[in-house]
C-alpha positions in Angstrom: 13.7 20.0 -52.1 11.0 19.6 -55.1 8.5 17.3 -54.1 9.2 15.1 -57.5 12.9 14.3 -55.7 11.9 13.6 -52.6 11.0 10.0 -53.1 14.4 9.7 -54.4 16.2 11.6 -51.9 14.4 9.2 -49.3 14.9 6.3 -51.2 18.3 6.8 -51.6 18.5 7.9 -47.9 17.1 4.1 -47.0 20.0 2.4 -49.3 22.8 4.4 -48.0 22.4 3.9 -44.0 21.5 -0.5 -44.9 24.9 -0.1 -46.5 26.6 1.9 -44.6 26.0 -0.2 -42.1 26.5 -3.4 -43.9 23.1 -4.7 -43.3 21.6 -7.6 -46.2 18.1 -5.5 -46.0 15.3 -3.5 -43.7 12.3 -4.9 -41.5 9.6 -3.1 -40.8 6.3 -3.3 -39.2 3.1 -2.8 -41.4 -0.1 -1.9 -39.5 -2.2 -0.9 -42.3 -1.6 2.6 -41.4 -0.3 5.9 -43.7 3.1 6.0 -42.1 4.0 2.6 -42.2 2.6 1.9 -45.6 5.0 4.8 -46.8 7.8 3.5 -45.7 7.7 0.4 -46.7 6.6 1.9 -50.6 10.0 3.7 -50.3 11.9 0.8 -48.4 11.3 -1.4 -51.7 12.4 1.6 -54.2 15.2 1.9 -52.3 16.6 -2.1 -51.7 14.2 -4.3 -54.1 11.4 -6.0 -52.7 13.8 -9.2 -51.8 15.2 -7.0 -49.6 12.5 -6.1 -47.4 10.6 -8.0 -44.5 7.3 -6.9 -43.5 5.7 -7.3 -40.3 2.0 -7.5 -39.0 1.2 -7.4 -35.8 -1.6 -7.3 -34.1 -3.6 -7.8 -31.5 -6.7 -9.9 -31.4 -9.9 -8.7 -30.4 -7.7 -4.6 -30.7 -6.6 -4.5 -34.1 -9.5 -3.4 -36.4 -9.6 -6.1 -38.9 -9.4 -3.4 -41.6 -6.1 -2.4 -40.5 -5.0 -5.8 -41.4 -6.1 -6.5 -44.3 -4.5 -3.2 -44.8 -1.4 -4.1 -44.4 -1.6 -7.5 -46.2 -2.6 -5.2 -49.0 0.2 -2.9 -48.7 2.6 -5.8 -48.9 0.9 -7.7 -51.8 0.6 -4.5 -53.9 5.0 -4.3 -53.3 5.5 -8.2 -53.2 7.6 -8.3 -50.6 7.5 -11.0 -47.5 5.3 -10.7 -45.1 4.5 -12.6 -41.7 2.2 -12.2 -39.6 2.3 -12.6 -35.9 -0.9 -12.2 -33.3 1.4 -10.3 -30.2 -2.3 -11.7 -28.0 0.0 -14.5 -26.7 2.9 -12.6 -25.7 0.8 -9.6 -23.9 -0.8 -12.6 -21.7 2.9 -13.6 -20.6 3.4 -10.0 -19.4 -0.2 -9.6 -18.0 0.1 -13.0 -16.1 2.0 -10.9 -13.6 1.5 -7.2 -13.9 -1.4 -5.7 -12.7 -3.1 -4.9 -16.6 -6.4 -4.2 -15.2 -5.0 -1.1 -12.5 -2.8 0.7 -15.3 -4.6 3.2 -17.8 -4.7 2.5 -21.2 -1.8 4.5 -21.9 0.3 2.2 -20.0 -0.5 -0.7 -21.5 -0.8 0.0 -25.0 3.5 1.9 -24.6 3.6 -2.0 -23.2 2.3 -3.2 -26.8 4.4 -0.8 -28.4 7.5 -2.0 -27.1 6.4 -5.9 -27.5 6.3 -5.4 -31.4 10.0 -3.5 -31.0 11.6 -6.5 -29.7 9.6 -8.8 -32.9 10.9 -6.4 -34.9 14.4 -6.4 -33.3 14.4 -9.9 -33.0 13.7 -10.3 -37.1 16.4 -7.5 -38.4 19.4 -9.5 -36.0 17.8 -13.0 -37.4 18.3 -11.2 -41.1 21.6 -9.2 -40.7 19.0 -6.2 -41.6 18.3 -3.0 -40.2 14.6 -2.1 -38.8 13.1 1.3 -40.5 10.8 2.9 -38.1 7.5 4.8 -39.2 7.9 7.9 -37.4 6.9 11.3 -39.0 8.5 14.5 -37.8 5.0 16.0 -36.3 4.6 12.9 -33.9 8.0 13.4 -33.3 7.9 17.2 -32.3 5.0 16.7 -30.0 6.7 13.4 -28.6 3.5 11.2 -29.7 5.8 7.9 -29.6 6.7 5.0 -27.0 10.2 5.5 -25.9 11.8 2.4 -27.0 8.8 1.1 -28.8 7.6 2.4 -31.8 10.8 5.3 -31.6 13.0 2.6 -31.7 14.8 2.4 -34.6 17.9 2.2 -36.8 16.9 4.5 -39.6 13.9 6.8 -39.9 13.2 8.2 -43.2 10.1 9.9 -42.7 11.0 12.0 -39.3 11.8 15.2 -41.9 7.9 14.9 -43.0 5.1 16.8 -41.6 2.1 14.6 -41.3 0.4 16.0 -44.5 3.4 15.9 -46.0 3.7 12.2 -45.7 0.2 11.6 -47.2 1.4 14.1 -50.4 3.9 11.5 -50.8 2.3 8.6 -49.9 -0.1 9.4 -53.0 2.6 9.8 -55.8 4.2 6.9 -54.3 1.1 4.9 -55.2 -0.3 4.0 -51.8 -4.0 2.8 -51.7 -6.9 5.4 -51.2 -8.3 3.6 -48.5 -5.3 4.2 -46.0 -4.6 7.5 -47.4 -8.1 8.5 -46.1 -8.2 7.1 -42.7 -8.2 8.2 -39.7 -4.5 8.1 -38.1 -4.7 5.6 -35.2 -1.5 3.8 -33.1 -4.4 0.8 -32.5 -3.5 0.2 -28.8 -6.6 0.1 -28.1 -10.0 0.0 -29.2 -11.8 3.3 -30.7 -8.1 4.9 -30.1 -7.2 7.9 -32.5 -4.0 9.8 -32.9 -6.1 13.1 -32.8 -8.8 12.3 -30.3 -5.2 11.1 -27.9 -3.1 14.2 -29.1 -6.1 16.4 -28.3 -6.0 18.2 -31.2 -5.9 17.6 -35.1 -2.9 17.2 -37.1 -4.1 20.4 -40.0 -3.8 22.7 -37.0 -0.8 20.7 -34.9 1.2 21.0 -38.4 0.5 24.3 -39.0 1.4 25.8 -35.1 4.6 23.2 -35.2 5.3 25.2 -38.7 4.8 28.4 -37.3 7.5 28.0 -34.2 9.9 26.6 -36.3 9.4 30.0 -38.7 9.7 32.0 -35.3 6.6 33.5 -35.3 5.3 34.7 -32.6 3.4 33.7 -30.1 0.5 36.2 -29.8 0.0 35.5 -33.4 -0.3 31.9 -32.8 -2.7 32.4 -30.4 -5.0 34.5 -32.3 -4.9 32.3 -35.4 -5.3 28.7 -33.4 -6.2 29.6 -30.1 -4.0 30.1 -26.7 -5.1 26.6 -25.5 -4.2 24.5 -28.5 -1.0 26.6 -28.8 -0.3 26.0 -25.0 -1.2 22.0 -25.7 1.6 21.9 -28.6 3.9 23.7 -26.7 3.7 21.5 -23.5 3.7 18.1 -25.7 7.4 19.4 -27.6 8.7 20.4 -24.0 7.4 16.8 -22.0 8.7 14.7 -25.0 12.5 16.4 -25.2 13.6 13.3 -23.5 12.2 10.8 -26.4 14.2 13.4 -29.1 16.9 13.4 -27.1 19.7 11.0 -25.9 19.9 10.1 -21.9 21.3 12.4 -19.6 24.7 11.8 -18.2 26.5 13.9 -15.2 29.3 15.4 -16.4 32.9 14.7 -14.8 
């Protein structure tokens, strides 16, 4: 596909699946990030901006307040409807009676993850409207998601997108320089990164992820990136099969 069509392949993508499924429109969270702000840049090319909810939410004292104004950017710039809910309150409730303090970070922040899935959820049934998620296909490869959080989803137009890839579109589509250039983070908690978590950076994650999917080999691999990154990538697609993948059943 040229890259001049693929806004409109996505686009179109977006308006087929809300009709299809005979939804009045798309929700989608907004975090001031590259993803999300692309999404929502081809959510309103593909419905209208009446047709579109935005949602911000974070998490006082753990969302950098530049993300936010991010995001408030992001939906000013496309004029669709934003709200903006601080999830602080709701976390308390859960932390009230699970022992926060004991679990790593890790745990807590798939907890966040899942707590703005339901607000999300919650919205699209309000609306009669389907929620878009923000995935790309490298997080998706190397299973860098919270199963049934931020992977939930009715439609995911990005998941075909490398992460470089996305941010190649993300500038024709128009989105700001200052979220094109930042460092990729889920913001679960404070100082997180997407590479410093993955343990590796995305230019050479893409490019191995690339590389298996051509079929080349694996001593080649390893002499270009290194046995140990290649052996990370590998390990990250086999432990996150189960987030690309539906449930397991026995058979009869």
């Amino acid at each position: 596909m040229a890259k001049e069509d693929a806004e409109t392949h996505l686009a179109k993508f977006i308006r087929d699946q809300v009709e299809a499924a005979g939804a009045k429109g798309a929700v989608l969270g907004i975090s001031g990030g590259l993803d999300s702000a692309t999404v929502a840049f081809l959510a309103v090319r593909a419905l209208g901006k009446d047709r579109v909810l935005g949602l911000l939410l974070p998490e006082a004292g753990v969302t950098p307040k530049e993300d936010v104004l991010d995001a408030r950017k992001v939906a000013s710039i496309l004029g669709i409807e934003a709200e903006e809910i601080d999830i602080s309150q709701v976390l308390r409730s859960y932390f009230a009676v699970l022992p926060a303090k004991a679990a790593p970070a890790v745990v807590n922040g798939n907890l966040k993850a899942r707590v703005r899935m339901t607000i999300l959820y919650w919205h699209a049934n309000l609306l009669g409207r389907l929620v878009l998620g923000t995935g790309n296909r490298t997080e998706i490869l190397l299973g860098y998601s919270t199963k049934f959080g931020d992977s939930a989803a009715d439609v995911l137009p990005i998941a075909g997108l490398y992460k470089d890839e996305v941010r190649d579109l993300a500038r024709r589509l128009g989105v700001p320089d200052r979220i094109l250039d930042k460092a990729p983070t889920a913001g679960l908690w404070p100082g997180q990164t997407d590479e410093g978590e993955l343990g590796i950076t995305y230019q050479d994650a893409n490019a191995i992820l690339r590389g298996l999917e051509a079929g080349r080999s694996r001593n080649d691999l390893a002499a270009e990136f290194g046995r140990e990154e290649l052996a990370l990538v590998e390990g990250r697609i086999a432990a996150g099969r189960h987030k690309r993948e539906l449930p397991p059943t026995p058979g009869k």
